[in-house]
N, C-alpha and C positions, 0 to 999 in steps of 0.2 A: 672174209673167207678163211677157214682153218688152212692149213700147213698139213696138217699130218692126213695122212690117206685115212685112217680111219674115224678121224673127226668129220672128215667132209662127208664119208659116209655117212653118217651118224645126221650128217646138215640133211641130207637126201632122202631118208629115211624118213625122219623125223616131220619133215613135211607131209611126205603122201600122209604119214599115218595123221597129220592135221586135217590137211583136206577129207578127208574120209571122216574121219571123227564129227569134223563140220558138216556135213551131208548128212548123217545117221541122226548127230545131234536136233538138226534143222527138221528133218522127217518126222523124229519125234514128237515135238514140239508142235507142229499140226496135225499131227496125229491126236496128242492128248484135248488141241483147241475144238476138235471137230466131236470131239467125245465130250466135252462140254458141253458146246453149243446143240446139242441135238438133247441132251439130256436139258439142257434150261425150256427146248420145245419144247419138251415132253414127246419128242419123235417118237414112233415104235421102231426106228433104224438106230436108238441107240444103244442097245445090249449088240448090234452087230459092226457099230463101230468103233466098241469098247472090247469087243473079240481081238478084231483088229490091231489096236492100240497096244494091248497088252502081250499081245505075240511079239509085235515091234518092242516094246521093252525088254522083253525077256531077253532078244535078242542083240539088244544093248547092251544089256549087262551079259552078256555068255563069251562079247567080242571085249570086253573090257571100256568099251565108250563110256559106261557109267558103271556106276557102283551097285550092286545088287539090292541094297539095302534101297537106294534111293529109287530102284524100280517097281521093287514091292511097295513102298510108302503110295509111292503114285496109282499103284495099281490099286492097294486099298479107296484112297480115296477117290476116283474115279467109281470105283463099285459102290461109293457111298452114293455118290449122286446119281447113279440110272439107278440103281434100288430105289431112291427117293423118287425118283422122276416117273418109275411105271406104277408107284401108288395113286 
């Protein structure tokens, strides 16, 4: 444990912002599997849970959890497969 008062802050902060990061990280992540798995169906629920998905991204990158760039690559290719998947 630091010494100085504002290192240990810094110790306290620094967690929650893990934990939360881990959370948002984690949502994602089944977020993007379930937008998968419906487009490998061929579900018609997957254009609505790749709505979904990609609102949750955005909103990843808006909090800083992830990098913008890596939410649009995702979002792209997500749209590549329920495009593929409603032919």
């Amino acid at each position: 444990m630091p010494n100085i008062k504002s290192a240990e802050k810094r110790v306290r902060t620094s967690e929650k912002r893990r934990v939360r990061n881990q959370s948002v990280k984690s949502s994602l992540r089944t977020a993007v599997k379930k937008v998968k798995a419906a487009a490998e169906a061929k579900a018609p629920a997957a254009v609505e849970t790749y709505q979904a998905a990609t609102s949750a991204l955005d909103k990843a990158a808006a909090k800083g959890v992830i990098h913008p760039n890596k939410a649009a690559r995702l979002k792209s290719r997500l749209a590549k497969r329920v495009a593929a998947a409603q032919q």
